[in-house]
PyMOL CGO cylinders between C-alpha atoms (Angstrom):
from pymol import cmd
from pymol.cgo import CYLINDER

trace = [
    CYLINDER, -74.68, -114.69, 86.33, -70.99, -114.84, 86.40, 0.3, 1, 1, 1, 1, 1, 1,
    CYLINDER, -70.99, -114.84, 86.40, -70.47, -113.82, 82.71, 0.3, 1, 1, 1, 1, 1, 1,
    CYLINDER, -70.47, -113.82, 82.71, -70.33, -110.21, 83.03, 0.3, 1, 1, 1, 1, 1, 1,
    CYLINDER, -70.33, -110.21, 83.03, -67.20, -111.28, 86.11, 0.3, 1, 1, 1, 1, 1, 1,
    CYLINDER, -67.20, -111.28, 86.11, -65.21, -113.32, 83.59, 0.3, 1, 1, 1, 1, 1, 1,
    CYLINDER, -65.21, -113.32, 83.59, -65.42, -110.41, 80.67, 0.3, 1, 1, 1, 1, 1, 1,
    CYLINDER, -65.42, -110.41, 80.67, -64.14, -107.82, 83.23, 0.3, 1, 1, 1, 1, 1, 1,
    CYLINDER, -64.14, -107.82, 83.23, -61.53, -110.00, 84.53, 0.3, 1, 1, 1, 1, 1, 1,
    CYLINDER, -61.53, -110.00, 84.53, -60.29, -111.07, 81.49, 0.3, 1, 1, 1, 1, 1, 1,
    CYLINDER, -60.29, -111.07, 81.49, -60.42, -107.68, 80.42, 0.3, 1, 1, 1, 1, 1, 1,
    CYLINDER, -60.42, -107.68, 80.42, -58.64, -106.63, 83.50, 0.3, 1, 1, 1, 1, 1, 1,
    CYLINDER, -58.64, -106.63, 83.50, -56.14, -109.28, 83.12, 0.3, 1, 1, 1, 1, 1, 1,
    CYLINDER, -56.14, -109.28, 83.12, -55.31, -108.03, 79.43, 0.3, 1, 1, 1, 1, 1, 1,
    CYLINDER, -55.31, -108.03, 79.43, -54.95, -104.46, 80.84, 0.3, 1, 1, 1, 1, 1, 1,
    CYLINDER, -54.95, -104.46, 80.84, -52.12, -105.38, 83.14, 0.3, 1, 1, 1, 1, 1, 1,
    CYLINDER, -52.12, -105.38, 83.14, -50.28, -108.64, 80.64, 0.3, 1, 1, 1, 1, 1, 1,
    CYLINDER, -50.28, -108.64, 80.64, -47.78, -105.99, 79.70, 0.3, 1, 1, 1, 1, 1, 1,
    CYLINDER, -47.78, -105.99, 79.70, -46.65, -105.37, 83.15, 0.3, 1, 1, 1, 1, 1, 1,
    CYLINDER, -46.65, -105.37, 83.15, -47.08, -109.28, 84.07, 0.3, 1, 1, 1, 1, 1, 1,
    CYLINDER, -47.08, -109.28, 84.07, -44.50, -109.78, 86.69, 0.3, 1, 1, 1, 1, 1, 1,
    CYLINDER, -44.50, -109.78, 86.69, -45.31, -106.65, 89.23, 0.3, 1, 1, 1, 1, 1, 1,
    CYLINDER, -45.31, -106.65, 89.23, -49.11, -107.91, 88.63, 0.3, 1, 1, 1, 1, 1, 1,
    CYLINDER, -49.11, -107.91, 88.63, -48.56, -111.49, 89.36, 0.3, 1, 1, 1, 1, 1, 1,
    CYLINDER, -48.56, -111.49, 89.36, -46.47, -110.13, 92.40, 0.3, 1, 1, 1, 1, 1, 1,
    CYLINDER, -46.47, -110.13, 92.40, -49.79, -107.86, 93.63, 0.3, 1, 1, 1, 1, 1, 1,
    CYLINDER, -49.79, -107.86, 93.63, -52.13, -110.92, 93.06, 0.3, 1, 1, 1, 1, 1, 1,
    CYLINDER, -52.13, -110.92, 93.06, -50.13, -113.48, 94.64, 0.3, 1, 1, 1, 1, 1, 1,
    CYLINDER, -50.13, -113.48, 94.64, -50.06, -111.07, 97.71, 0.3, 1, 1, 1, 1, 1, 1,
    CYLINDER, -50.06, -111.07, 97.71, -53.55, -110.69, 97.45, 0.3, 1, 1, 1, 1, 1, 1,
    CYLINDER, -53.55, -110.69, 97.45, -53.97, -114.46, 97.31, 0.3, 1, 1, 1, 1, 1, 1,
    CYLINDER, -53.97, -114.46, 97.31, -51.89, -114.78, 99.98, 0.3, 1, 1, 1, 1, 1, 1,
    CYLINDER, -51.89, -114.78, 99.98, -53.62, -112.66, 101.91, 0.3, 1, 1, 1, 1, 1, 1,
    CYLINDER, -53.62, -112.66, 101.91, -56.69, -114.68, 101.51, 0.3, 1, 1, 1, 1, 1, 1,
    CYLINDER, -56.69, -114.68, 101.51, -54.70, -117.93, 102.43, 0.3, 1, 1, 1, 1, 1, 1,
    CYLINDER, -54.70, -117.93, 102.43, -54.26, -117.33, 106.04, 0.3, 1, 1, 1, 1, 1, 1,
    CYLINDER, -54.26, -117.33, 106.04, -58.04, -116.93, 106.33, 0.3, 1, 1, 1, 1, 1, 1,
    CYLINDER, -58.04, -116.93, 106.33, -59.32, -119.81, 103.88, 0.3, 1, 1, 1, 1, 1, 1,
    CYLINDER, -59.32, -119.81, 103.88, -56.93, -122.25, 103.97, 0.3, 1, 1, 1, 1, 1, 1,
    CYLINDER, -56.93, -122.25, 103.97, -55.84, -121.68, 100.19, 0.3, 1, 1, 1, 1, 1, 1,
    CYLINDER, -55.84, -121.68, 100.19, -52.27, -122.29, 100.98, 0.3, 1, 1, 1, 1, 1, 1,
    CYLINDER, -52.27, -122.29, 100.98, -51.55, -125.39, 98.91, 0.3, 1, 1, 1, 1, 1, 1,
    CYLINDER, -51.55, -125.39, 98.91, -53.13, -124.06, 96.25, 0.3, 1, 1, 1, 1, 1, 1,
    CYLINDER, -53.13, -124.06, 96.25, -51.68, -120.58, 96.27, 0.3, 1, 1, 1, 1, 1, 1,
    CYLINDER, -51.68, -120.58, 96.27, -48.46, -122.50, 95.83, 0.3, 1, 1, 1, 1, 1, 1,
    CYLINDER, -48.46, -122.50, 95.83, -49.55, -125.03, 92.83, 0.3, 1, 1, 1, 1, 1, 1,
    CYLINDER, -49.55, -125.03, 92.83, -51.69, -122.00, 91.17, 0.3, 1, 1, 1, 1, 1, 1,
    CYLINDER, -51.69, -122.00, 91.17, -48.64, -119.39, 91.38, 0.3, 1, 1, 1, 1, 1, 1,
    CYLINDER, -48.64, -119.39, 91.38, -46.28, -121.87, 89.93, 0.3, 1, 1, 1, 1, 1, 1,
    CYLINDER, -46.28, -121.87, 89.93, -48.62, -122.55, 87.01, 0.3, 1, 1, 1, 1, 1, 1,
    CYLINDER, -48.62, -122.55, 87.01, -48.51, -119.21, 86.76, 0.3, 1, 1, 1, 1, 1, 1,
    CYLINDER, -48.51, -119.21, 86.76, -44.54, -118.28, 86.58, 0.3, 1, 1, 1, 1, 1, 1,
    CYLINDER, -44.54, -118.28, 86.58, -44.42, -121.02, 83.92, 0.3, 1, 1, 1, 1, 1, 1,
    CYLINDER, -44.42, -121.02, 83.92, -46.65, -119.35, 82.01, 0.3, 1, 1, 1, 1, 1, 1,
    CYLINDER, -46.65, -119.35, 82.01, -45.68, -115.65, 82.60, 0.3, 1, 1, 1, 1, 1, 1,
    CYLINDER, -45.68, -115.65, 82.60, -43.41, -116.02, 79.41, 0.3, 1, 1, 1, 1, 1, 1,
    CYLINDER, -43.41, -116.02, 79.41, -46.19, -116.46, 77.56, 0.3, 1, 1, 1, 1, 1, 1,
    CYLINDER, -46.19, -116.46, 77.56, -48.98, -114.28, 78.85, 0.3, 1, 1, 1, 1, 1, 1,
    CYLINDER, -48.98, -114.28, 78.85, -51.37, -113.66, 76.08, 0.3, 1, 1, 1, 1, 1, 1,
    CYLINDER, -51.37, -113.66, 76.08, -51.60, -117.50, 74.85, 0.3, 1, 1, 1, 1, 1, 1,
    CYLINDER, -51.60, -117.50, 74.85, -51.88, -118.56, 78.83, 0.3, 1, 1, 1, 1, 1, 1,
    CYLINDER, -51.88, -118.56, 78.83, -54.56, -115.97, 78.75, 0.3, 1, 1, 1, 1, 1, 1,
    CYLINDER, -54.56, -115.97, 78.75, -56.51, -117.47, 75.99, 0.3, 1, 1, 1, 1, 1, 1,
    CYLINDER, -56.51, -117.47, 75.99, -56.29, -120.45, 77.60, 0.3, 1, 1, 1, 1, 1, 1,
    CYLINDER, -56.29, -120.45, 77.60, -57.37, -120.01, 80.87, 0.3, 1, 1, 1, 1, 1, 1,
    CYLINDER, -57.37, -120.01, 80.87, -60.24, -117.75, 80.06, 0.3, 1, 1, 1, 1, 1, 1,
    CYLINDER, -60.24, -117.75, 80.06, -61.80, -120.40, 77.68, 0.3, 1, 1, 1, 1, 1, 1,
    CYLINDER, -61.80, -120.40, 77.68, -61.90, -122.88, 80.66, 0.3, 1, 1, 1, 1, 1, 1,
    CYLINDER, -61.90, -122.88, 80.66, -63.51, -120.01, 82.68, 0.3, 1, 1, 1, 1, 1, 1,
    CYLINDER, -63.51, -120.01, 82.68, -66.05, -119.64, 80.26, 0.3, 1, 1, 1, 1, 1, 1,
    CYLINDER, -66.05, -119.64, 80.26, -66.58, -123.04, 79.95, 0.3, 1, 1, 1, 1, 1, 1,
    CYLINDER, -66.58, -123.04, 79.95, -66.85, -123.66, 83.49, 0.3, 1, 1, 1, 1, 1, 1,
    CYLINDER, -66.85, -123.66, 83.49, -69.57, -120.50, 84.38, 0.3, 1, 1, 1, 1, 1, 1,
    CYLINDER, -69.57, -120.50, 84.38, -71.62, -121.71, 81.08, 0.3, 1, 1, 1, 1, 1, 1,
    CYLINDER, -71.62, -121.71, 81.08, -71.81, -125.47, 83.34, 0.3, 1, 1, 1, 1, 1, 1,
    CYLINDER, -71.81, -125.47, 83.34, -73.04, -123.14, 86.19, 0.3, 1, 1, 1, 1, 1, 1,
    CYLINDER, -73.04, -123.14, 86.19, -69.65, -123.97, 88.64, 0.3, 1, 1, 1, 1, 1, 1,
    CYLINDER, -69.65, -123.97, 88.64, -68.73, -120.75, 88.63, 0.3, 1, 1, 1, 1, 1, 1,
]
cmd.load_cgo(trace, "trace")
């Protein structure tokens, strides 16, 4: 069900690893955004912070979190 999500994420996320910083900028706004209406605050903050460390290092950090994804959506969670 979410399969076909995770594949065009991922993709999407591969599409804009070259320009990582402005995109990490637009998503963090966009999380942001969603904060102030679902109380994501605290993890906004923890998430983006994961993510600066691993900015550096985009394509392995990509690898990595899209396995868990997959992982995750096979187990139904997602």
């Amino acid at each position: 069900m979410s399969h076909g999500f995770h594949e065009t994420w991922c993709a999407d996320l591969q599409l804009k690893a070259v320009t990582w910083t402005g995109f990490h900028e637009t998503w963090c706004a966009d999380l942001q955004l969603k904060a102030a209406r679902a109380a994501w605050t605290g993890f906004h903050e923890t998430w983006c912070a994961d993510l600066q460390l691993k900015a550096a290092t985009w394509t392995g950090f990509h690898e990595t979190w899209c396995a868990p994804m997959f992982i995750v959506q096979m187990n139904g969670v997602i």
